[in-house]
mmCIF file as gemmi writes it, N, C-alpha and C atoms, coordinates in Angstrom:
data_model
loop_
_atom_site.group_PDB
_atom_site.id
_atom_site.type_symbol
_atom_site.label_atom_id
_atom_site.label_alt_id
_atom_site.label_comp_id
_atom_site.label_asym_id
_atom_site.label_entity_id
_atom_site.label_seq_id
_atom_site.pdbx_PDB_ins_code
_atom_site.Cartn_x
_atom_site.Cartn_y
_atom_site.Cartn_z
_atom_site.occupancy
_atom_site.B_iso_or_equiv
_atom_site.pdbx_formal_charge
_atom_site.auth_seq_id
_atom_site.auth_asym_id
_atom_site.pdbx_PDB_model_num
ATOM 1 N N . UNK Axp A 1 ? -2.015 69.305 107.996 1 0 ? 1 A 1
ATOM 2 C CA . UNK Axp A 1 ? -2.816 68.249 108.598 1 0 ? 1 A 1
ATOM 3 C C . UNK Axp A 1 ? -4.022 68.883 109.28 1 0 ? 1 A 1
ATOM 4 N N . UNK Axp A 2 ? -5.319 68.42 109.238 1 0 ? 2 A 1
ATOM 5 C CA . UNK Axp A 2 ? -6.357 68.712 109.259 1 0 ? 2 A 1
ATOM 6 C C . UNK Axp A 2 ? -6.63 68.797 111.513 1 0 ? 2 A 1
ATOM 7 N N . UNK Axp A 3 ? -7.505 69.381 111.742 1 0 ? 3 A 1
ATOM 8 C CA . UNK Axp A 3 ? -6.973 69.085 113.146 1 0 ? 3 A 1
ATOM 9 C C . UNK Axp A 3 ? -8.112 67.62 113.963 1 0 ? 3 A 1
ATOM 10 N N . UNK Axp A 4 ? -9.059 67.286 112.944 1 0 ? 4 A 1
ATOM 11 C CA . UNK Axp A 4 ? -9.471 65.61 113.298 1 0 ? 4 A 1
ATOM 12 C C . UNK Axp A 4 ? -8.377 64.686 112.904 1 0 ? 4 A 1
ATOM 13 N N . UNK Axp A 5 ? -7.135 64.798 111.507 1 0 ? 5 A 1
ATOM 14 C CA . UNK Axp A 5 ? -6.076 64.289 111.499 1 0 ? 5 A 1
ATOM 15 C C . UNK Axp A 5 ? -5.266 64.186 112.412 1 0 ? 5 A 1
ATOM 16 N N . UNK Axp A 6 ? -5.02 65.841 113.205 1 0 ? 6 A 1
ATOM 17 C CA . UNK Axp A 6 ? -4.114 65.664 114.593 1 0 ? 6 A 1
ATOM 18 C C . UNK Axp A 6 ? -4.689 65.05 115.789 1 0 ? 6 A 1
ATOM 19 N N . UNK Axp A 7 ? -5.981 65.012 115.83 1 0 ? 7 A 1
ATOM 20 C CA . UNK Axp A 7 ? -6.534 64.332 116.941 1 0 ? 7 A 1
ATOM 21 C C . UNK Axp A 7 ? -6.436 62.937 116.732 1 0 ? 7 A 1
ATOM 22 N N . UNK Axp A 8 ? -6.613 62.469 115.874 1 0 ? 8 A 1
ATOM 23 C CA . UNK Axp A 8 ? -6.48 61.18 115.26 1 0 ? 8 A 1
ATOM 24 C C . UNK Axp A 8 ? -5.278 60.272 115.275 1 0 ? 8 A 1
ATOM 25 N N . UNK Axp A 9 ? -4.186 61.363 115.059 1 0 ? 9 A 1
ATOM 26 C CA . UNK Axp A 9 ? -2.488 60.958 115.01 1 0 ? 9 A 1
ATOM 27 C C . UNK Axp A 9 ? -2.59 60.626 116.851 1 0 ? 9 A 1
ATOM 28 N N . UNK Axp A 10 ? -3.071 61.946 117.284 1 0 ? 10 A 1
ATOM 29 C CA . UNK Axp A 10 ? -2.468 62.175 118.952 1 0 ? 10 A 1
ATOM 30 C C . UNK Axp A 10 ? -3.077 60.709 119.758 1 0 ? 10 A 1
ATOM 31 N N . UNK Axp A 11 ? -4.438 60.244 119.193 1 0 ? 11 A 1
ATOM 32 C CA . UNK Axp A 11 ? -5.187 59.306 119.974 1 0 ? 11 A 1
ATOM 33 C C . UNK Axp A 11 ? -4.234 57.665 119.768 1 0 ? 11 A 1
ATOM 34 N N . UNK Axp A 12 ? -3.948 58.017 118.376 1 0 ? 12 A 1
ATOM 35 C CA . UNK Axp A 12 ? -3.257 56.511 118.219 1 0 ? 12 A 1
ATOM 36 C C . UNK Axp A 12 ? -1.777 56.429 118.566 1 0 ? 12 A 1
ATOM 37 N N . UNK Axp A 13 ? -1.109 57.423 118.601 1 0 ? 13 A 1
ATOM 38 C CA . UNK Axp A 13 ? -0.153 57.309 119.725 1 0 ? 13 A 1
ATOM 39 C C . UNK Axp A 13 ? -0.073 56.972 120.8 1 0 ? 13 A 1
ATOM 40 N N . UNK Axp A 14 ? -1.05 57.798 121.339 1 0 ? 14 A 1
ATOM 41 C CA . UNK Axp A 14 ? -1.793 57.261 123.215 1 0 ? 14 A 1
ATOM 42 C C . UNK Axp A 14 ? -1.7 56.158 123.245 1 0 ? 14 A 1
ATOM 43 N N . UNK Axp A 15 ? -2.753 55.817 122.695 1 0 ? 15 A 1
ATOM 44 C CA . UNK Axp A 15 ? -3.289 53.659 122.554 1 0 ? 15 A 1
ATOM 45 C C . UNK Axp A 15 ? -2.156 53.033 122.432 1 0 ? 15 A 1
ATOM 46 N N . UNK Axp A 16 ? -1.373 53.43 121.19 1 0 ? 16 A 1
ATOM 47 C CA . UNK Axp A 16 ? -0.613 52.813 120.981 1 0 ? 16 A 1
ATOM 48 C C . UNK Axp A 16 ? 0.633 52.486 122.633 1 0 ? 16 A 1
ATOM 49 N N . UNK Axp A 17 ? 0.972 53.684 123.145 1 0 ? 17 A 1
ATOM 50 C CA . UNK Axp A 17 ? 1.659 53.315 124.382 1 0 ? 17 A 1
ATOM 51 C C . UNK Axp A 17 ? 1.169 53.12 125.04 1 0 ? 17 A 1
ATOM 52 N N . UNK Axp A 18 ? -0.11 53.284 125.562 1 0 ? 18 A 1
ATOM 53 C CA . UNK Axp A 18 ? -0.705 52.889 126.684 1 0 ? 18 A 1
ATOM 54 C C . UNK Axp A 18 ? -0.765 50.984 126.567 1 0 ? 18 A 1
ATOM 55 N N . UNK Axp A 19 ? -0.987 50.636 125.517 1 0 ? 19 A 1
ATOM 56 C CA . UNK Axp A 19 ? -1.388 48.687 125.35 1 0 ? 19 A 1
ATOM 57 C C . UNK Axp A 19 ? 0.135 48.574 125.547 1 0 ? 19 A 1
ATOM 58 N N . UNK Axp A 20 ? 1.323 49.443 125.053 1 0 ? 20 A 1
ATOM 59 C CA . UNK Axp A 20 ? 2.557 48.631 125.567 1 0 ? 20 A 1
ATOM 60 C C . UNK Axp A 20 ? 2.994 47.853 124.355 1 0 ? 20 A 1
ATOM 61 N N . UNK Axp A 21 ? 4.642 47.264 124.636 1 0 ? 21 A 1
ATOM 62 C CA . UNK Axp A 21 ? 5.418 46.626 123.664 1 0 ? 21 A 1
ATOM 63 C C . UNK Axp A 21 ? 4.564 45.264 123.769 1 0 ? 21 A 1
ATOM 64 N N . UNK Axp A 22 ? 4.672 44.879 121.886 1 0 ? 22 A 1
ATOM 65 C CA . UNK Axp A 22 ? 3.988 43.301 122.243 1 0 ? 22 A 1
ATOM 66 C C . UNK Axp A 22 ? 2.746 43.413 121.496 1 0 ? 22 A 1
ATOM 67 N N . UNK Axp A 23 ? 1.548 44.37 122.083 1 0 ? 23 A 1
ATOM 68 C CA . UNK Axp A 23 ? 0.894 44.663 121.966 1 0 ? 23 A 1
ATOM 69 C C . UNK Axp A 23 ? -0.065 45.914 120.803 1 0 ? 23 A 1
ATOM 70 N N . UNK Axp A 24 ? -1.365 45.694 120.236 1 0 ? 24 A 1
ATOM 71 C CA . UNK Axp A 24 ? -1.928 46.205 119.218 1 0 ? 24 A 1
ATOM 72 C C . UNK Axp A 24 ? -3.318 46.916 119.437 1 0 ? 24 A 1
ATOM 73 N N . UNK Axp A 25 ? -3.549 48.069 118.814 1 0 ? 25 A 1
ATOM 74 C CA . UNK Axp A 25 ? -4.83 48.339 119.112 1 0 ? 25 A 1
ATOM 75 C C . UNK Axp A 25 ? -5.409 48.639 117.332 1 0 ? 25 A 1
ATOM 76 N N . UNK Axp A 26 ? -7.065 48.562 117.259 1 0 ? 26 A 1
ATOM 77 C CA . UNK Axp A 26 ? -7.194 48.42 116.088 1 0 ? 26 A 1
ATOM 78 C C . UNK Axp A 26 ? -7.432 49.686 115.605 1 0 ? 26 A 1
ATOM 79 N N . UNK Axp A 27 ? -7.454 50.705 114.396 1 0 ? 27 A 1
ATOM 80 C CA . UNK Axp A 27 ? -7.864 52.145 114.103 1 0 ? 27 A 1
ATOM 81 C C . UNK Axp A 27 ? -9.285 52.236 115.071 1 0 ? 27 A 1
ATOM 82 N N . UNK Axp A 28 ? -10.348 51.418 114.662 1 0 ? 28 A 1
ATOM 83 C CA . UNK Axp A 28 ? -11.321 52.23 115.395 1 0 ? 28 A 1
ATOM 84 C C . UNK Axp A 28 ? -11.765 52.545 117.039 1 0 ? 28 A 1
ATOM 85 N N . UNK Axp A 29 ? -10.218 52.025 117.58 1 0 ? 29 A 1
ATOM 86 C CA . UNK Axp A 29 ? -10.335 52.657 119.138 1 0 ? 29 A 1
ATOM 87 C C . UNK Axp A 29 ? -9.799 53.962 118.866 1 0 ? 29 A 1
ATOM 88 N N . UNK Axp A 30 ? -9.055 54.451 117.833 1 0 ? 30 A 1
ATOM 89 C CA . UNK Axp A 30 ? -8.756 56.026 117.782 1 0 ? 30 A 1
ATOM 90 C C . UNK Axp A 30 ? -9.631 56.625 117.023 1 0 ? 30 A 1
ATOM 91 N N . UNK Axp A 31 ? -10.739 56.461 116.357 1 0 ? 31 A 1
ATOM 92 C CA . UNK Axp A 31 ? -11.613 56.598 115.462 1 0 ? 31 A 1
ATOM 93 C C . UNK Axp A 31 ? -12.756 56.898 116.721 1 0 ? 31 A 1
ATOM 94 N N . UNK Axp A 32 ? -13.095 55.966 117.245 1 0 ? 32 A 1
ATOM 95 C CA . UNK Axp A 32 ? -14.069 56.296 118.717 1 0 ? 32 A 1
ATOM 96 C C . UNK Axp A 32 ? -13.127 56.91 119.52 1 0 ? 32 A 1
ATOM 97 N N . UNK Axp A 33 ? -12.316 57.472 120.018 1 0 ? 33 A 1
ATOM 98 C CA . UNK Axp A 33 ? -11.842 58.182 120.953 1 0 ? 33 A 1
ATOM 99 C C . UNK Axp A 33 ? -12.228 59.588 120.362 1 0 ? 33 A 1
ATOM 100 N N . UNK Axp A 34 ? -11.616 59.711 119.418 1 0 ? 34 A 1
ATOM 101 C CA . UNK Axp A 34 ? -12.01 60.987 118.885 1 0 ? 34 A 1
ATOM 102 C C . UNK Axp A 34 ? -13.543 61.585 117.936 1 0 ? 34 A 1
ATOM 103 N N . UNK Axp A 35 ? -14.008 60.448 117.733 1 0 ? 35 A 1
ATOM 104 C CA . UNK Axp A 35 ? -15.516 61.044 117.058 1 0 ? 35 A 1
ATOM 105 C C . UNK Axp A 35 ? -17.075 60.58 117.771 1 0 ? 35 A 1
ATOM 106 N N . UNK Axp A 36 ? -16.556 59.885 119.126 1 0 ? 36 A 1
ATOM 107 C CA . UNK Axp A 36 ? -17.868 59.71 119.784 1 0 ? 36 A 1
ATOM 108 C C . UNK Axp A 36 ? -19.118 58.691 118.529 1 0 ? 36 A 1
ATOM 109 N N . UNK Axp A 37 ? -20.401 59.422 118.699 1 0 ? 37 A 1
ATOM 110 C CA . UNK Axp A 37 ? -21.105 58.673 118.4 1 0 ? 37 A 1
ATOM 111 C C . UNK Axp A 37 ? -20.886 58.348 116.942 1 0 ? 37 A 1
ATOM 112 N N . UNK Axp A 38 ? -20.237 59.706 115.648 1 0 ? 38 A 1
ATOM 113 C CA . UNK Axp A 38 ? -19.938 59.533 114.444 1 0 ? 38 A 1
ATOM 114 C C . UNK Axp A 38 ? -18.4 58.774 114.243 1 0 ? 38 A 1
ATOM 115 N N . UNK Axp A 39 ? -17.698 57.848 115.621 1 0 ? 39 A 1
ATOM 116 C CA . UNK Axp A 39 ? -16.758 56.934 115.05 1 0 ? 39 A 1
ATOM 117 C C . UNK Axp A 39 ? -16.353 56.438 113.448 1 0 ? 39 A 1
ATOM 118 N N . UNK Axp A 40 ? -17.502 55.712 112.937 1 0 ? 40 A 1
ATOM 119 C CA . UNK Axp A 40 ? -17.602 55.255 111.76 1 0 ? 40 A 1
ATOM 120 C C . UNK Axp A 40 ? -17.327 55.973 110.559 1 0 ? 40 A 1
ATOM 121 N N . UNK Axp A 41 ? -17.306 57.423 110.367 1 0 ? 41 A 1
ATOM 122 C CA . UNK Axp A 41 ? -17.034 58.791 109.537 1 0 ? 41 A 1
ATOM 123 C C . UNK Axp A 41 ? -15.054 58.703 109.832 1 0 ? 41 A 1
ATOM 124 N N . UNK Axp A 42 ? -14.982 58.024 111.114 1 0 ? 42 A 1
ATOM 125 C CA . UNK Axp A 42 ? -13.384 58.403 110.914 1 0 ? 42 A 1
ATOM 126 C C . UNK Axp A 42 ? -12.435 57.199 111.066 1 0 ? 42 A 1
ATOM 127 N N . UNK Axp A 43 ? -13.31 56.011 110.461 1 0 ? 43 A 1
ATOM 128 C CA . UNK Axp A 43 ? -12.473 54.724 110.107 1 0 ? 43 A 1
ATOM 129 C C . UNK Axp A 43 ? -11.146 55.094 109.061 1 0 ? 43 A 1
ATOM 130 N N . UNK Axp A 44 ? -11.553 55.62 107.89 1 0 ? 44 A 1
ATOM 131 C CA . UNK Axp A 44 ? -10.738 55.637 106.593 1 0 ? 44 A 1
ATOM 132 C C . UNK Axp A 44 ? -9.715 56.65 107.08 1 0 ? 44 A 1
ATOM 133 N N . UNK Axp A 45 ? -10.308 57.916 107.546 1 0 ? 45 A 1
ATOM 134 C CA . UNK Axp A 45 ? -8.818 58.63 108.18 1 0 ? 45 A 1
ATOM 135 C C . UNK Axp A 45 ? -7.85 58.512 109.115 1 0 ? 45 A 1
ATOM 136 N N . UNK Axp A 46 ? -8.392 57.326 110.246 1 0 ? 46 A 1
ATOM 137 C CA . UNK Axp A 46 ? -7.888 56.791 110.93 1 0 ? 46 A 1
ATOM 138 C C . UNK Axp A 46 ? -7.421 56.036 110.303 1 0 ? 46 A 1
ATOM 139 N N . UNK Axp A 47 ? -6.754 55.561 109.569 1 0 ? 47 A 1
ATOM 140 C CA . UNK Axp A 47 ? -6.084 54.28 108.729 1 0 ? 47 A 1
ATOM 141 C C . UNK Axp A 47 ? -5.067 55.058 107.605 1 0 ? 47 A 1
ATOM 142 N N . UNK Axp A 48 ? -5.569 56.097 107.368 1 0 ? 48 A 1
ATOM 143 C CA . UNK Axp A 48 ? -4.494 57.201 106.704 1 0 ? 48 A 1
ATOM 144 C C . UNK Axp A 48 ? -3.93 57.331 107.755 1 0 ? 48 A 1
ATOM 145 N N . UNK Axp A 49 ? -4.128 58.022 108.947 1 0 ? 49 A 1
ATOM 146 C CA . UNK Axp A 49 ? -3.206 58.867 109.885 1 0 ? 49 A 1
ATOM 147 C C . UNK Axp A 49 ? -2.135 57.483 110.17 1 0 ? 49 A 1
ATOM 148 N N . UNK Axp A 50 ? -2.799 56.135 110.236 1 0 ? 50 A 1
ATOM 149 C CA . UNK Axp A 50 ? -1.522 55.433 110.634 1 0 ? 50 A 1
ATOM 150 C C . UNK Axp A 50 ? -0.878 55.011 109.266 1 0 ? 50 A 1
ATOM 151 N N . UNK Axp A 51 ? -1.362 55.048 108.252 1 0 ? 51 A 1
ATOM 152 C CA . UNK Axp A 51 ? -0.238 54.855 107.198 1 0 ? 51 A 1
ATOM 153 C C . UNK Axp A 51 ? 0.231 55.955 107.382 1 0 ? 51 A 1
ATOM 154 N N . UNK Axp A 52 ? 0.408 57.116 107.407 1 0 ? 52 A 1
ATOM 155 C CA . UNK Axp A 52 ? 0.981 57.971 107.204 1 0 ? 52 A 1
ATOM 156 C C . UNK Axp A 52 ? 2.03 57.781 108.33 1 0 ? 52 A 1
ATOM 157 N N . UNK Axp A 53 ? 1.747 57.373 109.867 1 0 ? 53 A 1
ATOM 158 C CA . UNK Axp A 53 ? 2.86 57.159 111.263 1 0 ? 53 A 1
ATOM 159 C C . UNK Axp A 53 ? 3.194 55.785 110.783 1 0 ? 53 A 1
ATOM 160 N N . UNK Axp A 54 ? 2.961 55.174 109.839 1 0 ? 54 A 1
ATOM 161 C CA . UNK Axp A 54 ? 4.238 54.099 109.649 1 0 ? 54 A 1
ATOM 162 C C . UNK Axp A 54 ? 5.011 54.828 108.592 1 0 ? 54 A 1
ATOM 163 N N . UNK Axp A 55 ? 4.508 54.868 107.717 1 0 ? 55 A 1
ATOM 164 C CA . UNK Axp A 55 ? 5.496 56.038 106.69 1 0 ? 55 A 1
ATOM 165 C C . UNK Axp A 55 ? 6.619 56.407 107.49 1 0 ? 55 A 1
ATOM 166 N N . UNK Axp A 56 ? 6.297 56.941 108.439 1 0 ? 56 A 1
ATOM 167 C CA . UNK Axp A 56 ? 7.192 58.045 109.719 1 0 ? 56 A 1
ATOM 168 C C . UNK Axp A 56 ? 8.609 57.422 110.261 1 0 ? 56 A 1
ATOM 169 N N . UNK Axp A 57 ? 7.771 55.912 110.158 1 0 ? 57 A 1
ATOM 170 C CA . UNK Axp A 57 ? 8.095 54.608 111.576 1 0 ? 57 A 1
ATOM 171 C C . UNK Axp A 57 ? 8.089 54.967 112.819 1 0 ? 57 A 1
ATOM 172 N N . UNK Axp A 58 ? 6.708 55.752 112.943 1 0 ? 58 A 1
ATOM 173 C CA . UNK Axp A 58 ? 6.468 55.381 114.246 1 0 ? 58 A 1
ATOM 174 C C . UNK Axp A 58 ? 5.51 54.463 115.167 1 0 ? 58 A 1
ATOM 175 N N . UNK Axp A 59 ? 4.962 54.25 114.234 1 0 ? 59 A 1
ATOM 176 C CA . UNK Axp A 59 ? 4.29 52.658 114.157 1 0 ? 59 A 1
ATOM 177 C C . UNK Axp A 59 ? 4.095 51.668 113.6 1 0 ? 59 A 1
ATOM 178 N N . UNK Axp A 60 ? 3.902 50.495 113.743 1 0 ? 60 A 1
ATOM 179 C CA . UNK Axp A 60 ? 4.076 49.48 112.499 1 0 ? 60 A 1
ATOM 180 C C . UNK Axp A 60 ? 2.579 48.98 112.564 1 0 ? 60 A 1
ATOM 181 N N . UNK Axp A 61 ? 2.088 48.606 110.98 1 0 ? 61 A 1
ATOM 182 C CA . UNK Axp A 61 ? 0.788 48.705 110.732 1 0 ? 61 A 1
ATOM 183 C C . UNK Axp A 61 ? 1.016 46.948 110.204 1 0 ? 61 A 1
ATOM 184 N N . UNK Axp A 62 ? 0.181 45.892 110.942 1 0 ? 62 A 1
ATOM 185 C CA . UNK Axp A 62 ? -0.176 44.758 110.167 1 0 ? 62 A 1
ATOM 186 C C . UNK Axp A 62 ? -1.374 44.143 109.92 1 0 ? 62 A 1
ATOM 187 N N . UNK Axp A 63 ? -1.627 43.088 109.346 1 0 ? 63 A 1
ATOM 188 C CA . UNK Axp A 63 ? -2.237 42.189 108.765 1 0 ? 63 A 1
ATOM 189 C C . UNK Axp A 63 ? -2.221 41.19 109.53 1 0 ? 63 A 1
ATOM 190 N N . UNK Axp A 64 ? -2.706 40.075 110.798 1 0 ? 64 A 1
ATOM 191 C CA . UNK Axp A 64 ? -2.11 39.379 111.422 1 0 ? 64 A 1
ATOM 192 C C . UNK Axp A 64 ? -0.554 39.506 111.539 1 0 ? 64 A 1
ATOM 193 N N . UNK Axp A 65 ? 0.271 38.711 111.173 1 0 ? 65 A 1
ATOM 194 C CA . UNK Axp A 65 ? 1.697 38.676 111.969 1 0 ? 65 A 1
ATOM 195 C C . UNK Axp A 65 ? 2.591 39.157 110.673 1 0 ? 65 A 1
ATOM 196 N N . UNK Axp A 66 ? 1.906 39.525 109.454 1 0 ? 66 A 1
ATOM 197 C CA . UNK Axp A 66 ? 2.218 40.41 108.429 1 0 ? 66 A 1
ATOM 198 C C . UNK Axp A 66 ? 2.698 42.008 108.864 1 0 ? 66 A 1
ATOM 199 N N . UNK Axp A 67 ? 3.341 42.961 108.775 1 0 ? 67 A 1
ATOM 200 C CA . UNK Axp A 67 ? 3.645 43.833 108.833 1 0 ? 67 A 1
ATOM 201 C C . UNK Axp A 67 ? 3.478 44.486 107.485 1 0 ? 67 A 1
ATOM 202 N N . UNK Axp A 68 ? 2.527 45.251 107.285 1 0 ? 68 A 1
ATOM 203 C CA . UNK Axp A 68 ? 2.213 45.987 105.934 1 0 ? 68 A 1
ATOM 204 C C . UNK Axp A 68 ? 3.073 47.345 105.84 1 0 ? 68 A 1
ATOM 205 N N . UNK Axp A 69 ? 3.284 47.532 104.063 1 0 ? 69 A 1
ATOM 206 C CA . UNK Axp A 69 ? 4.111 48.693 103.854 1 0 ? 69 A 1
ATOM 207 C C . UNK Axp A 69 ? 2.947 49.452 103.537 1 0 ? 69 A 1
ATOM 208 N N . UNK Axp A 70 ? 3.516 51.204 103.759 1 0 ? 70 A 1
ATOM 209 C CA . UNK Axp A 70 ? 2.514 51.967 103.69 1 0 ? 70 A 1
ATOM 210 C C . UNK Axp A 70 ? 2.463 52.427 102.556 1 0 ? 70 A 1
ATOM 211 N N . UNK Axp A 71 ? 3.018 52.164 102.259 1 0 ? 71 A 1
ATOM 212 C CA . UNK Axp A 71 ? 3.089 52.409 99.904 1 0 ? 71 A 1
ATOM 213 C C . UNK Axp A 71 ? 2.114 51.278 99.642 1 0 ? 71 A 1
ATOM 214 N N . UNK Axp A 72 ? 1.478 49.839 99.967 1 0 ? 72 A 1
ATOM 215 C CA . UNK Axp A 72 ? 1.189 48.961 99.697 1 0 ? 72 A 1
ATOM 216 C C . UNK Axp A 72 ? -0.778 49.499 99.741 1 0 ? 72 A 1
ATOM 217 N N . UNK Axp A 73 ? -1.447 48.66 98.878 1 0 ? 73 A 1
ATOM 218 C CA . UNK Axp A 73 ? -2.783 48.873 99.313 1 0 ? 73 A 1
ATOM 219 C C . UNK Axp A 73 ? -3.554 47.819 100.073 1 0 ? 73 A 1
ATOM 220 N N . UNK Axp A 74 ? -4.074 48.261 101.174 1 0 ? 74 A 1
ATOM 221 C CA . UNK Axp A 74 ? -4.782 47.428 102.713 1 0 ? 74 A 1
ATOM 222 C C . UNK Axp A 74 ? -5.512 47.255 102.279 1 0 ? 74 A 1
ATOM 223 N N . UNK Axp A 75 ? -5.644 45.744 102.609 1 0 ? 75 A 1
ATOM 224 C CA . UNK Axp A 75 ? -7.313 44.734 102.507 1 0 ? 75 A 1
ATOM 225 C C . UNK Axp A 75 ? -8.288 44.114 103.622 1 0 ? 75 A 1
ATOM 226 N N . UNK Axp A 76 ? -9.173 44.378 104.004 1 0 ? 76 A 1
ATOM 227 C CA . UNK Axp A 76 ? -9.736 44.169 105.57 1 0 ? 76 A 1
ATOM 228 C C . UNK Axp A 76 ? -9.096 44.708 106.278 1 0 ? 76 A 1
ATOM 229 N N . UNK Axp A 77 ? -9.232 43.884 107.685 1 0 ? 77 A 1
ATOM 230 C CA . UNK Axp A 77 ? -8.731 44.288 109.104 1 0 ? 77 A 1
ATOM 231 C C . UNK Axp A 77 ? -7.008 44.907 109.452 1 0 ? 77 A 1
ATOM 232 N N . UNK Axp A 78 ? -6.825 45.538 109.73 1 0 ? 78 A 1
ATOM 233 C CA . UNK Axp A 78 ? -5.253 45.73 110.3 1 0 ? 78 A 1
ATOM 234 C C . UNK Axp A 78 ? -5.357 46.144 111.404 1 0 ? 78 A 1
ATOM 235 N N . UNK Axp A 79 ? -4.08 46.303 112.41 1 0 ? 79 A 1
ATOM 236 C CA . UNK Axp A 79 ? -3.953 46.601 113.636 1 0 ? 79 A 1
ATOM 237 C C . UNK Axp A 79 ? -2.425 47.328 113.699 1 0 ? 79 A 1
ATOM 238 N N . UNK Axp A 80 ? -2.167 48.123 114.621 1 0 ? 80 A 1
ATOM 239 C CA . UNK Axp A 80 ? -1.463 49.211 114.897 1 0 ? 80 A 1
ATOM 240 C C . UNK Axp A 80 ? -0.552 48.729 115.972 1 0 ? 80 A 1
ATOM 241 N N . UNK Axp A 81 ? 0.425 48.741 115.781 1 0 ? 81 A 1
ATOM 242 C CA . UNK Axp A 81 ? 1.435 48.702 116.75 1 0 ? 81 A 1
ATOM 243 C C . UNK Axp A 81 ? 2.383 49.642 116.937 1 0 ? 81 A 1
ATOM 244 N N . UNK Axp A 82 ? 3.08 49.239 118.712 1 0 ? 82 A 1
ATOM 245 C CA . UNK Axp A 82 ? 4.896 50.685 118.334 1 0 ? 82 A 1
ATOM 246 C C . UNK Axp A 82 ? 5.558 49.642 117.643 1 0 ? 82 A 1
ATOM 247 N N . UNK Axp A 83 ? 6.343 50.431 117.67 1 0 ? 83 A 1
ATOM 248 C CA . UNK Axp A 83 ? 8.111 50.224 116.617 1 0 ? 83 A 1
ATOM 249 C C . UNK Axp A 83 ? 8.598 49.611 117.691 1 0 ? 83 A 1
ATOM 250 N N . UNK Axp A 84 ? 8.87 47.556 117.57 1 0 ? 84 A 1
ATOM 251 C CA . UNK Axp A 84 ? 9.682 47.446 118.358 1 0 ? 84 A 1
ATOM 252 C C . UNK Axp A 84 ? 10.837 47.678 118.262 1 0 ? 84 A 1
């Protein structure tokens, strides 16, 4: 794993506990945490790193109130949640 991948994994973990059970944050708050003004360069890997942490189950990745599989291919918006 690349180490903008590990920064990437480490940021959406954070978010992810910091918003709490219940609660979602979208890739590009870990995408801007970690790339500042070039955010936008780390949309697509930010969206790997969390398919890859649902793969894991350590987070669950949806579609509104959809819960997407990470074998499946994503269309628009998704949002990041923990494992309730």
């Amino acid at each position: 794993m690349s180490t903008v991948a590990q920064r990437l994994e480490r940021a959406i973990l954070d978010l992810v506990e910091a918003r709490g059970p219940g609660r979602s944050i979208c890739p590009s708050e870990a995408a801007r945490a970690v790339g500042d003004e070039g955010w936008r360069d780390l949309m697509e890997p930010a969206r790997e790193v969390a398919r890859e942490l649902a793969a894991q189950g350590r987070v669950v990745v949806t579609s509104g109130e959809t819960v997407l599989s990470p074998a499946d291919e994503w269309k628009g918006p998704v949002r990041i949640r923990p494992v309730p």
